[in-house]
N, C-alpha and C positions, 0 to 999 in steps of 0.2 A: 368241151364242157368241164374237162376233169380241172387245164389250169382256170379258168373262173372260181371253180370251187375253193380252191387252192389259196390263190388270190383275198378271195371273201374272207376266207379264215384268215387268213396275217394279216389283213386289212383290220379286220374286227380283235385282235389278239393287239394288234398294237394299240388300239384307238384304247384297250380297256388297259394297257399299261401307265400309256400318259394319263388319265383318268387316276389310280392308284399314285404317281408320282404326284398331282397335283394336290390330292387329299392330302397326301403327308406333309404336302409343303406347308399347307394351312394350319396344321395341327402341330407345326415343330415347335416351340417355345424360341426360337433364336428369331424373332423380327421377320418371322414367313419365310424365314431361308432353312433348306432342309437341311437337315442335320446327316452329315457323311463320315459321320466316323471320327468327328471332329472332338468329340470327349465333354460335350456342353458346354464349349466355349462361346461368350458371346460374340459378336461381331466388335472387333475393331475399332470400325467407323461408327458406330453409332456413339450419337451426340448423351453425354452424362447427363445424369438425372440431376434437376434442379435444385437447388439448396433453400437453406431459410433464407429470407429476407433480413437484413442487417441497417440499420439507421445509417444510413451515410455522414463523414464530418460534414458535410459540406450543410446537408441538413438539421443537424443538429446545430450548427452555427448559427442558421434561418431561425431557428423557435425562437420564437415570443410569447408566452403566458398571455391566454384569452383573459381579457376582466372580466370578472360574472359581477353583476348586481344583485345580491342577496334579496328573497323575500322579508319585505319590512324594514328594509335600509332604502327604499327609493321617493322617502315622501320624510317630510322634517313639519311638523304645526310646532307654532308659539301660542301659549296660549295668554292672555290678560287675568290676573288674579280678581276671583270676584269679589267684589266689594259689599261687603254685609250692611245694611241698613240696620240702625238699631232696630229692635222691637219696640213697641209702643204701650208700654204697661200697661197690663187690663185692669179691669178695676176690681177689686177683692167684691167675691160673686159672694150675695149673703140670699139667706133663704127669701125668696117673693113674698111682698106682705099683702099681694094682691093678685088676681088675675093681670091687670094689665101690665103691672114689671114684672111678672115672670111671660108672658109675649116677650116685652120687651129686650129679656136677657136673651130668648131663647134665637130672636133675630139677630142683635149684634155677635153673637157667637156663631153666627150662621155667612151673615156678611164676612167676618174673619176669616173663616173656610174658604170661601168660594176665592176673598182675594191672594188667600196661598198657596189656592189651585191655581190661578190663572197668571203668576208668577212663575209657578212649575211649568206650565207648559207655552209660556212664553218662547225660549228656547230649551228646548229637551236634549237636543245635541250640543250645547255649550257654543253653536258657530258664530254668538255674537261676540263672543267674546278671544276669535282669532285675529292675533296681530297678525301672521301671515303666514304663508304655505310656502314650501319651497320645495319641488320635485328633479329627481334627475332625467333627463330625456336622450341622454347618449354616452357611451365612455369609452376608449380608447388608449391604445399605448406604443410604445417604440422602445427597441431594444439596443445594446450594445454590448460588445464584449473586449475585455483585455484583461491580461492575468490572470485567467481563472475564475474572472468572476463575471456575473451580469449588472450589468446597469438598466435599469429600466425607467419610463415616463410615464406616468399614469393620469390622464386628461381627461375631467370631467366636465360634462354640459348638463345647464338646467334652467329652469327660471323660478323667478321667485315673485308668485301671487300676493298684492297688500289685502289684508280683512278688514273687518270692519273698524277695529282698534290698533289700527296700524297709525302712524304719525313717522314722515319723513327721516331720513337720517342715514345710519351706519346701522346696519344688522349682524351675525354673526351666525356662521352654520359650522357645526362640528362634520365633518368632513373624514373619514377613516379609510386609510388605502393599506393594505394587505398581500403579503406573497406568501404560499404553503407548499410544504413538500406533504400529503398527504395529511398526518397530524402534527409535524409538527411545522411552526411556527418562523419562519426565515424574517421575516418583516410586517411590523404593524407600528402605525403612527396615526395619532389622533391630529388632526387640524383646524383650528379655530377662523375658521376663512372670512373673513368679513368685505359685506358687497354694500355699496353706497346705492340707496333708494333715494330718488326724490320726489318720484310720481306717483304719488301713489291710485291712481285710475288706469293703468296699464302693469303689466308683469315685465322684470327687468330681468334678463336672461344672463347669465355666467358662465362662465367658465374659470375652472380652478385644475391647475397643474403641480403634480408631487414629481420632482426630478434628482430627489434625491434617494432611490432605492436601489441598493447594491448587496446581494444575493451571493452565492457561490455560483458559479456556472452550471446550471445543470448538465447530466449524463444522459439523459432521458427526455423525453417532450410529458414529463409527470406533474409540471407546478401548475397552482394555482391560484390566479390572482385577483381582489377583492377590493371595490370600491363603493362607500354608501354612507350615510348619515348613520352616526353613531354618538348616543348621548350619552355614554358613560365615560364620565369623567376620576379620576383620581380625588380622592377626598383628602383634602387641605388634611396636616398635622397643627390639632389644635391641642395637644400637650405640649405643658411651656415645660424647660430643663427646672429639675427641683433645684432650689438653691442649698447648697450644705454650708452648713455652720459649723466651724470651727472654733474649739474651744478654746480661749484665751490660758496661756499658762500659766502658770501659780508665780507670782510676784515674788523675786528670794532679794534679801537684803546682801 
């Protein structure tokens, strides 16, 4: 009986030691390995902590500037100038010397009303008088590089709807393609694209390509690039040079 007893006691005195080694092991700050005297050294083999992430060349080679489509640069109307009718001279109004002309005045002043109401709202939107629509429906681009710098292609798609006062021919849509570093300004070029209509009961579709935009290379994947209908134009120099007069000199014998 006595070695049983004896037995039970080491049995249980060791079971409660690996119990205390395995707690410390959990609780060591070294990656669950106990710590023996080792002075808080970490482990060796354990694999270094991860660093920032860095743009690779390789990817920064790949960047291409996305095209955005500006709000209010994807749609171009022409409009027909409207043509004024003269007015039709009334007749100098003099006091009624009766009841029946002053009826009289008070309907043709009434008939006039009603026919420049119904002028007014003939068209209220102005849509009869659209020579034609032209909308962008897609745009894209392609890059290159050498020396330092980017090359880019900048390809637009669209069509172009005839209106009511459209008449066959040659059309002309300002066209503006655009590359930005934030604010400031790398490339902008305005372009006078002209597409040949001949049908006018179907929309004739285009495409128009800028292959001459050349940039610095960017450092970054930070540019961006801009393609849409843009009606501002540079305003002609319509100062002519003053002419100077020179004074004739004094005639000497």
């Amino acid at each position: 009986m006595a070695f049983r007893t004896s037995s039970g006691r080491f049995l249980a005195g060791l079971a409660l030691t690996g119990f205390m080694l395995a707690a410390a092991g959990c609780q060591s700050g070294d990656n669950g390995i106990l710590n023996l005297g080792l002075g808080g050294k970490k482990d060796p083999t354990a694999p270094p902590p991860p660093q920032d992430p860095k743009v690779l060349a390789s990817q920064l080679n790949a960047y291409c500037p996305r095209v955005t489509v500006r709000d209010g640069t994807a749609f171009f109307n022409t409009m027909a100038k409207e043509v004024q009718k003269p007015k039709a001279k009334s007749k100098p109004m003099h006091k009624p010397r009766n009841k029946a002309e002053a009826e009289q005045q008070a309907a043709d002043a009434q008939a006039a009303a009603a026919a420049d109401a119904a002028a007014a709202a003939a068209a209220p939107d102005g849509s009869v008088n659209i020579i034609y629509q032209a909308s962008i429906s897609d745009v894209t681009r392609d890059c290159s590089r050498a020396d330092g710098q980017l090359t880019m292609k900048i390809a637009v798609a669209g069509k172009i709807v005839p209106g009511p006062k459209f008449t066959p021919g040659t059309i002309t849509m300002p066209i503006r393609t655009a590359v930005m570093h934030g604010t400031d300004v790398l490339y902008s070029q305005i372009h006078q694209y002209q597409v040949q209509v001949t049908d006018p009961s179907v929309a004739t579709q285009f495409v128009f390509t800028d292959s001459n935009i050349v940039v610095p290379a960017p450092t970054a994947s930070d540019y961006q690039a801009y393609a849409g209908y843009d009606e501002t134009t540079p305003k002609a120099t319509t100062d002519k040079p003053k002419k100077t007069h020179r004074k004739k000199a004094a005639a000497t014998n």
